[in-house]
C-alpha positions as CSV (number, residue, x, y, z in Angstrom):
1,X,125.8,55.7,-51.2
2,X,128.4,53.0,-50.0
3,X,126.5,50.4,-48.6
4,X,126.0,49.4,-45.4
5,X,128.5,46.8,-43.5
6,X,127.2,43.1,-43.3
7,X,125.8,42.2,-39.8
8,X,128.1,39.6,-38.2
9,X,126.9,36.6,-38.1
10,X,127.6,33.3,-35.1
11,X,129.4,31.6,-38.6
12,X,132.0,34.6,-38.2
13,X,132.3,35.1,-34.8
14,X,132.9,31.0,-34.5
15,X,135.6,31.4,-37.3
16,X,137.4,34.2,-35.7
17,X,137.7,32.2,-32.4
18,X,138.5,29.5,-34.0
19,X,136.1,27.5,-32.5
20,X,132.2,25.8,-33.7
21,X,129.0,27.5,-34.4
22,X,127.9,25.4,-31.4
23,X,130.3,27.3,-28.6
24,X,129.7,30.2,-29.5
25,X,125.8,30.1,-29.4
26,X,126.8,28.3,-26.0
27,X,128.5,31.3,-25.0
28,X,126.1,33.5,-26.7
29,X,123.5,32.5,-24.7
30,X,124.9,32.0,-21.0
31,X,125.0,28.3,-21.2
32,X,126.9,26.5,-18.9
33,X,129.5,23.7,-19.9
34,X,132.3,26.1,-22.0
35,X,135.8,25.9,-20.8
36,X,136.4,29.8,-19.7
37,X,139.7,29.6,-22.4
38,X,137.3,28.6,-25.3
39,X,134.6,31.2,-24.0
40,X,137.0,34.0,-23.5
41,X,138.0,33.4,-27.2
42,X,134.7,34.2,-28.4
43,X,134.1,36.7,-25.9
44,X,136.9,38.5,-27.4
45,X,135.7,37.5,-31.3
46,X,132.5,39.0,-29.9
47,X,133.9,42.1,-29.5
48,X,136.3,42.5,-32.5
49,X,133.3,42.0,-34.6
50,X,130.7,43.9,-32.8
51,X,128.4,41.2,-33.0
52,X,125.0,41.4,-31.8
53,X,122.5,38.2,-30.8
54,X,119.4,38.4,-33.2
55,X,116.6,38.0,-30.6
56,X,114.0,37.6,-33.4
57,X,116.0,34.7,-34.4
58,X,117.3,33.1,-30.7
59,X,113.7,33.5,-29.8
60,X,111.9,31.0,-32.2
61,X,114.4,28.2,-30.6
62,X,114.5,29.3,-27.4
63,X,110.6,30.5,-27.1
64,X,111.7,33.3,-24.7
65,X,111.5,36.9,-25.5
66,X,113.7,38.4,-22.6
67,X,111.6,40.8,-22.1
68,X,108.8,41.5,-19.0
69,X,105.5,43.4,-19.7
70,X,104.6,46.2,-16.7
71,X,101.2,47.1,-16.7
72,X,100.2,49.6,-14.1
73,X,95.9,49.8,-13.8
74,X,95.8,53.8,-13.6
75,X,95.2,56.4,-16.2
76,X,98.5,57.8,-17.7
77,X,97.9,61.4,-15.7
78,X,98.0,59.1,-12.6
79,X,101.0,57.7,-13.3
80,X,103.4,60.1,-14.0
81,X,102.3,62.7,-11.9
82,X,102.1,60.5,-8.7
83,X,106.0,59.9,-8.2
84,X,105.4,57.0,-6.5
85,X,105.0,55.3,-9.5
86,X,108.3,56.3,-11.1
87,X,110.0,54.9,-7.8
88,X,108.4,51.2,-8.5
89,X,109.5,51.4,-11.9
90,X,113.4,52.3,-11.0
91,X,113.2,49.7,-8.6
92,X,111.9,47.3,-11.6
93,X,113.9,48.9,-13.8
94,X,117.6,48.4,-12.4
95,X,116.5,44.5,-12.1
96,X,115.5,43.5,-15.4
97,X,118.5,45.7,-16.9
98,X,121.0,43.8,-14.4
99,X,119.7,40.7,-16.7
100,X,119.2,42.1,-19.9
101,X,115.8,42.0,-20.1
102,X,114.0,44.5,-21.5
103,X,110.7,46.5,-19.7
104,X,107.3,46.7,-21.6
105,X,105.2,49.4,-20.2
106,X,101.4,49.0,-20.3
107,X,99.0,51.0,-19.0
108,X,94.9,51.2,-18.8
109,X,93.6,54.7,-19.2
110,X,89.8,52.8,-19.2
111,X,87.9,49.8,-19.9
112,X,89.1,50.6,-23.6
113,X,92.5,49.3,-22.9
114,X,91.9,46.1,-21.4
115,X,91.5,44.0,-24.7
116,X,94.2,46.0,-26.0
117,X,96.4,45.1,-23.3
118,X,94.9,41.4,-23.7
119,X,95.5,40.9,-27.3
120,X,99.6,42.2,-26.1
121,X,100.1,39.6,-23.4
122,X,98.2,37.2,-25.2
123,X,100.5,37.8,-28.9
124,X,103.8,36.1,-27.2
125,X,105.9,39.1,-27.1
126,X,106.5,39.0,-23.6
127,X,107.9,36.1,-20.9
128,X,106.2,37.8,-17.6
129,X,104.3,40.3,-16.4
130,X,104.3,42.4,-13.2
131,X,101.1,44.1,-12.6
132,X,100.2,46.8,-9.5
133,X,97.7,49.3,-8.5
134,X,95.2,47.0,-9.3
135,X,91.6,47.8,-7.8
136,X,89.2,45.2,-6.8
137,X,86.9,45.1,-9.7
138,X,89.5,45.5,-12.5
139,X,89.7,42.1,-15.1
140,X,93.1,42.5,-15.7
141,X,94.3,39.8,-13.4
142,X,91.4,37.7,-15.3
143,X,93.3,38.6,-18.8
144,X,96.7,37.6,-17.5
145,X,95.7,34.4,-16.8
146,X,94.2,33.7,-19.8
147,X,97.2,34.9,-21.8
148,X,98.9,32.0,-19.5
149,X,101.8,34.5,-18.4
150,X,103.8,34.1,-15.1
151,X,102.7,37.1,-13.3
152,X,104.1,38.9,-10.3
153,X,101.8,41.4,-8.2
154,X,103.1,44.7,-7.2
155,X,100.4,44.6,-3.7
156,X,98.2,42.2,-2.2
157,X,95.5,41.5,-4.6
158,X,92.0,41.6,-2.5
159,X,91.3,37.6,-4.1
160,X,94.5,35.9,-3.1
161,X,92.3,33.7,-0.3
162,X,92.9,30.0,-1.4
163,X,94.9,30.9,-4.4
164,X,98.1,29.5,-3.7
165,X,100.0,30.3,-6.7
166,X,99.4,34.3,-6.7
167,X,103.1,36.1,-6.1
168,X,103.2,39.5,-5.0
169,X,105.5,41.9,-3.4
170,X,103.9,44.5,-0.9
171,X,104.8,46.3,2.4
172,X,103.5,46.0,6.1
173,X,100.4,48.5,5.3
174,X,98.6,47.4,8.1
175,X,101.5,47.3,10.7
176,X,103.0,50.9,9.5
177,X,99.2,52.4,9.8
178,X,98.8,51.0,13.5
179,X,102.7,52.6,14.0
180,X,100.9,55.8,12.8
181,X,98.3,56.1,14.9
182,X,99.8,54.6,18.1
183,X,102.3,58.0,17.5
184,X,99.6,60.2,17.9
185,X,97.9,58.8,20.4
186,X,101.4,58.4,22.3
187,X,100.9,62.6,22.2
188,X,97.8,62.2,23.6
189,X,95.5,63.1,20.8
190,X,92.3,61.7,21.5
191,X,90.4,63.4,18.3
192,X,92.5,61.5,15.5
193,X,91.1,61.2,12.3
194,X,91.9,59.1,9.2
195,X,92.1,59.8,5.4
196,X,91.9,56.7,3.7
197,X,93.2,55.8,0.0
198,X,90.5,54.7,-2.4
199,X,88.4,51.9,-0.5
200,X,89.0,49.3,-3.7
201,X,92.5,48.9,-3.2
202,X,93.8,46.4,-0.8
203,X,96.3,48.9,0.7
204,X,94.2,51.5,1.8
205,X,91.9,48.9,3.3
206,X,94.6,47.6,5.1
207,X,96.0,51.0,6.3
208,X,92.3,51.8,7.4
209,X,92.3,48.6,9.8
210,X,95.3,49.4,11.2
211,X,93.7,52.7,12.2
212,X,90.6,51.0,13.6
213,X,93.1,48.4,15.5
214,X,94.4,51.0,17.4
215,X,91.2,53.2,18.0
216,X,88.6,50.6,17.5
217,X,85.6,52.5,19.2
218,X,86.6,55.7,17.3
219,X,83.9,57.9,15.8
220,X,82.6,57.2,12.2
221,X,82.9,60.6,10.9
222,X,86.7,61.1,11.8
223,X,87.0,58.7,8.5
224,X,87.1,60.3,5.0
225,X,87.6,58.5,2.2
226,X,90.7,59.7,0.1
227,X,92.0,58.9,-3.4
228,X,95.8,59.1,-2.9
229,X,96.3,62.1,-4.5
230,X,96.2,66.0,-2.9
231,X,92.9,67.1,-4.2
232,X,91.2,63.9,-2.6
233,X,93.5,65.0,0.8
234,X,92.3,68.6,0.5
235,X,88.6,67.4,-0.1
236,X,88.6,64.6,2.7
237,X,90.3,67.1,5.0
238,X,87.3,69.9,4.8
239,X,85.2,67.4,5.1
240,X,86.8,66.3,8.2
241,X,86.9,70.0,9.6
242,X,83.3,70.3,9.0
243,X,81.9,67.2,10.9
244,X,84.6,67.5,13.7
245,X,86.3,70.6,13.9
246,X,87.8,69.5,17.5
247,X,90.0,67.0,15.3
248,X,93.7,67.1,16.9
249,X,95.6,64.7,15.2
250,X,95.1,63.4,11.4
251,X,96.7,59.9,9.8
252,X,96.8,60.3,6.4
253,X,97.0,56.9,4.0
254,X,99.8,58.0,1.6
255,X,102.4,61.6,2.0
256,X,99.8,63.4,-1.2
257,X,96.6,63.0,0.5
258,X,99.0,64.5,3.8
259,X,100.3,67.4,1.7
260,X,96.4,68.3,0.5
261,X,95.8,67.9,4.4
262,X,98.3,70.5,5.1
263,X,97.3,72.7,2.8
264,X,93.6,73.1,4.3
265,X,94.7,73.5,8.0
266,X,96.4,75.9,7.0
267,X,93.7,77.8,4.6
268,X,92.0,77.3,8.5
269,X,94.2,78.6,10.6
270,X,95.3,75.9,12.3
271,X,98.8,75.2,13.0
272,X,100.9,72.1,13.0
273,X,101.3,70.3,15.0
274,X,100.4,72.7,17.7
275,X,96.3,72.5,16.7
276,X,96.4,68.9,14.7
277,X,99.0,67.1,14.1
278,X,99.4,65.1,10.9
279,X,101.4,62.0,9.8
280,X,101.5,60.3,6.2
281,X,102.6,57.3,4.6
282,X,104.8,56.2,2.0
283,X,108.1,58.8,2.9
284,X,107.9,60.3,-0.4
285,X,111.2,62.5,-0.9
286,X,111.6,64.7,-1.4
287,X,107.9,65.7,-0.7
288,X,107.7,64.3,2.9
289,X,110.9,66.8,3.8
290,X,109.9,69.6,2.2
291,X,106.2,70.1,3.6
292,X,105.2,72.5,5.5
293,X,106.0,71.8,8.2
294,X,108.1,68.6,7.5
295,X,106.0,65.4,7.1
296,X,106.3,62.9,10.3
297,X,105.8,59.5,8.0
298,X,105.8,55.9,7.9
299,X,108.4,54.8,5.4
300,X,108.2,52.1,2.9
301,X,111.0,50.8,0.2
302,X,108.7,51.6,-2.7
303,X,112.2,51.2,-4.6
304,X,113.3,47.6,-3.4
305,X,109.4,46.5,-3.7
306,X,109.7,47.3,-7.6
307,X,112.9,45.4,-7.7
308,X,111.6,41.9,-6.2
309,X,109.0,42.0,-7.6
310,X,111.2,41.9,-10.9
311,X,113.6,39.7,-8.9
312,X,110.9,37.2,-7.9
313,X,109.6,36.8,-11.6
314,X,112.9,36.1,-13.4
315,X,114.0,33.9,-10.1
316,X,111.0,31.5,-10.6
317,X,111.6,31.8,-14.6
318,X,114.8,30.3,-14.1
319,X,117.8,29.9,-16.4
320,X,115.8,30.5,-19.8
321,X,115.4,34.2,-18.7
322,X,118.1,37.0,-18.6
323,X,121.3,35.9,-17.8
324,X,120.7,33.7,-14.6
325,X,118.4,32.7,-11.9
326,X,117.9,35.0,-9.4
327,X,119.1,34.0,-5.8
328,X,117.2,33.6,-2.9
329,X,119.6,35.8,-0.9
330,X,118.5,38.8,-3.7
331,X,114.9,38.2,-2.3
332,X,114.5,39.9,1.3
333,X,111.8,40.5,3.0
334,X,109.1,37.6,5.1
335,X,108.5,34.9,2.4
336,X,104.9,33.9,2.9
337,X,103.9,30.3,1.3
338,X,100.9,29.8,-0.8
339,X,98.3,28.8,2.4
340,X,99.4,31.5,5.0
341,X,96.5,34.6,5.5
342,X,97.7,38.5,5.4
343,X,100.9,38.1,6.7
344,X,103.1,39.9,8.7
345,X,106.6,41.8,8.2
346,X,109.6,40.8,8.8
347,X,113.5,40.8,7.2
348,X,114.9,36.8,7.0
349,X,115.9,36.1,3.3
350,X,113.2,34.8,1.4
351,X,113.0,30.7,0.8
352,X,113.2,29.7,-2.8
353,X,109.8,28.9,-2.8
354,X,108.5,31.9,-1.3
355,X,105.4,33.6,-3.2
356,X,104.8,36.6,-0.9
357,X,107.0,39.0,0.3
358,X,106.0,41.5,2.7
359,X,108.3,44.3,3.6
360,X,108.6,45.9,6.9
361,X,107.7,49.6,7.4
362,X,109.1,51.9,9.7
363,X,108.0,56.0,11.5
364,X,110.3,58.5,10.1
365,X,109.5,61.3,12.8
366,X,109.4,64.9,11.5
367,X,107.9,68.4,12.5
368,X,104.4,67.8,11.6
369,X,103.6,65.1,14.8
């Protein structure tokens, strides 16, 4: 067997350029201060010799790993069979691969998990982690912060009051849910019901007040308490049928619960819109479009969330990770600082300092309302 060719080390690549071991680990590493002719020479030595950086190696001096944990507090079933999941991680994704960093994907099937995932972030094998779908009483947020990690949250966490240094990326749940409900009452529904998302999270708590700020005196039982998924949209919608069945209109928190909603009007016989008409949240495609009948929504950039939220980690990590700071022209969205309450949406480029960023949602009108 002929044996294999020797890795190329920074001693070669530094004698093929014809310059020192110093410049090219300069170059090597994105440091500033090498005249572009010298780092274009080992750019090029680089190349000819297929060298590769020994992270291992680059990491003991430079204590950074270049690489972000994601940890996602739902059950693996959740997670890839709700596709909004897969949208937050292609958003995240396309950032930390735009730096070279790599993505570490954790997730918590149960209580089990936790100290797994604990002893991970704790073991120094990652620089960051971004953390969503996190429901009121899980620890994790407790673990990360004893594993001392900067930590981004994908949603507003429900004990951010006073807590100036929590970061989080979320969208205008509150907002887009009023925008909902003010549409069907525009049509003059006066029966409109709400399915919510699971009462622990801080998004379907916010969606429900928006409901309530629009009908505030509405009656009890037109809420049903949902679990973001079609099965807990199907079960709050018979629910729904059975206390009230002279609902016209139904907001649902998220485009699955909608779909489930569908399904049982129609098992009922009631048409839509004609009977009750139905709007979701989220704009799920292709699912929102191909409903039946097409899903009137209110849209959020689950994408772009996934991305700053990766954006506003590695910005705040600075130059020690991936291969530059992040801008604050890459960070859009209404910056909140670290003493304002729920904020509102908005779209002026976020501050460097900025900790929250709230994106604005918007109705995408369709057949079903």
């Amino acid at each position: 067997m002929p044996e294999a060719a020797a890795r190329p080390t920074l001693e070669a690549v530094a004698a093929r350029a014809g310059v020192s071991r110093a410049t090219v680990s300069r170059v090597v590493n994105g440091d500033a201060g090498v005249r572009e002719v010298l780092a274009a020479k080992v750019r090029h030595a680089v190349r000819e010799l297929g060298y590769v950086p020994n992270r291992a190696a680059r990491s003991l001096v430079t204590r950074r790993h270049d690489a972000v944990a994601v940890v996602i507090a739902e059950p693996e079933t959740r997670v890839f069979a709700d596709p909004f999941f897969a949208r937050q991680l292609r958003g995240i994704s396309k950032e930390l691969t735009a730096r070279d960093v790599q993505l570490v994907l954790l997730l918590t099937e149960g209580r089990d998990d936790h100290e797994r995932v604990g002893r991970y972030l704790a073991g120094g094998h990652v620089d960051g982690a971004l953390v969503f779908s996190l429901h009121l009483d899980d620890p994790l947020p407790g673990i990360i912060h004893g594993a001392g990690l900067p930590t981004v949250f994908g949603g507003r966490p429900g004990w951010t009051g006073g807590a100036g240094s929590v970061r989080y990326v979320d969208c205008d749940n509150r907002g887009g849910a009023r925008q909902a409900v003010r549409h069907l009452t525009g049509l003059g529904r006066g029966r409109v019901a709400h399915i919510t998302g699971p009462l622990d999270q801080t998004s379907a708590v916010d969606r429900l007040d928006g409901y309530r700020d629009v009908v505030p005196d509405g009656d009890p039982r037109l809420v049903a308490e949902g679990d973001f998924t079609p099965a807990g949209g199907e079960r709050a919608m018979r629910a729904l049928l059975e206390r009230c069945p002279d609902v016209d209109a139904v907001f649902a928190a998220n485009d699955l619960s909608a779909a489930g909603a569908l399904r049982v009007l129609r098992e009922s016989g009631r048409r839509v819109p004609e009977d009750v008409a139905v709007v979701g949240f989220d704009d799920m495609l292709p699912l929102a479009e191909q409903a039946d009948p097409p899903l009137t929504t209110v849209r959020q950039d689950i994408e772009e969330m996934g991305r700053l939220m990766a954006a506003l980690l590695l910005r705040d990590q600075g130059q020690g990770m991936g291969q530059g700071v992040v801008g604050q022209g890459q960070l859009r969205g209404r910056a909140q600082g670290p003493d304002q309450g729920q904020p509102q949406a908005g779209t002026p480029d976020a501050p460097k300092e900025a900790a929250r960023v709230v994106l604005p949602t918007h109705l995408v009108r369709r057949d079903s309302a």
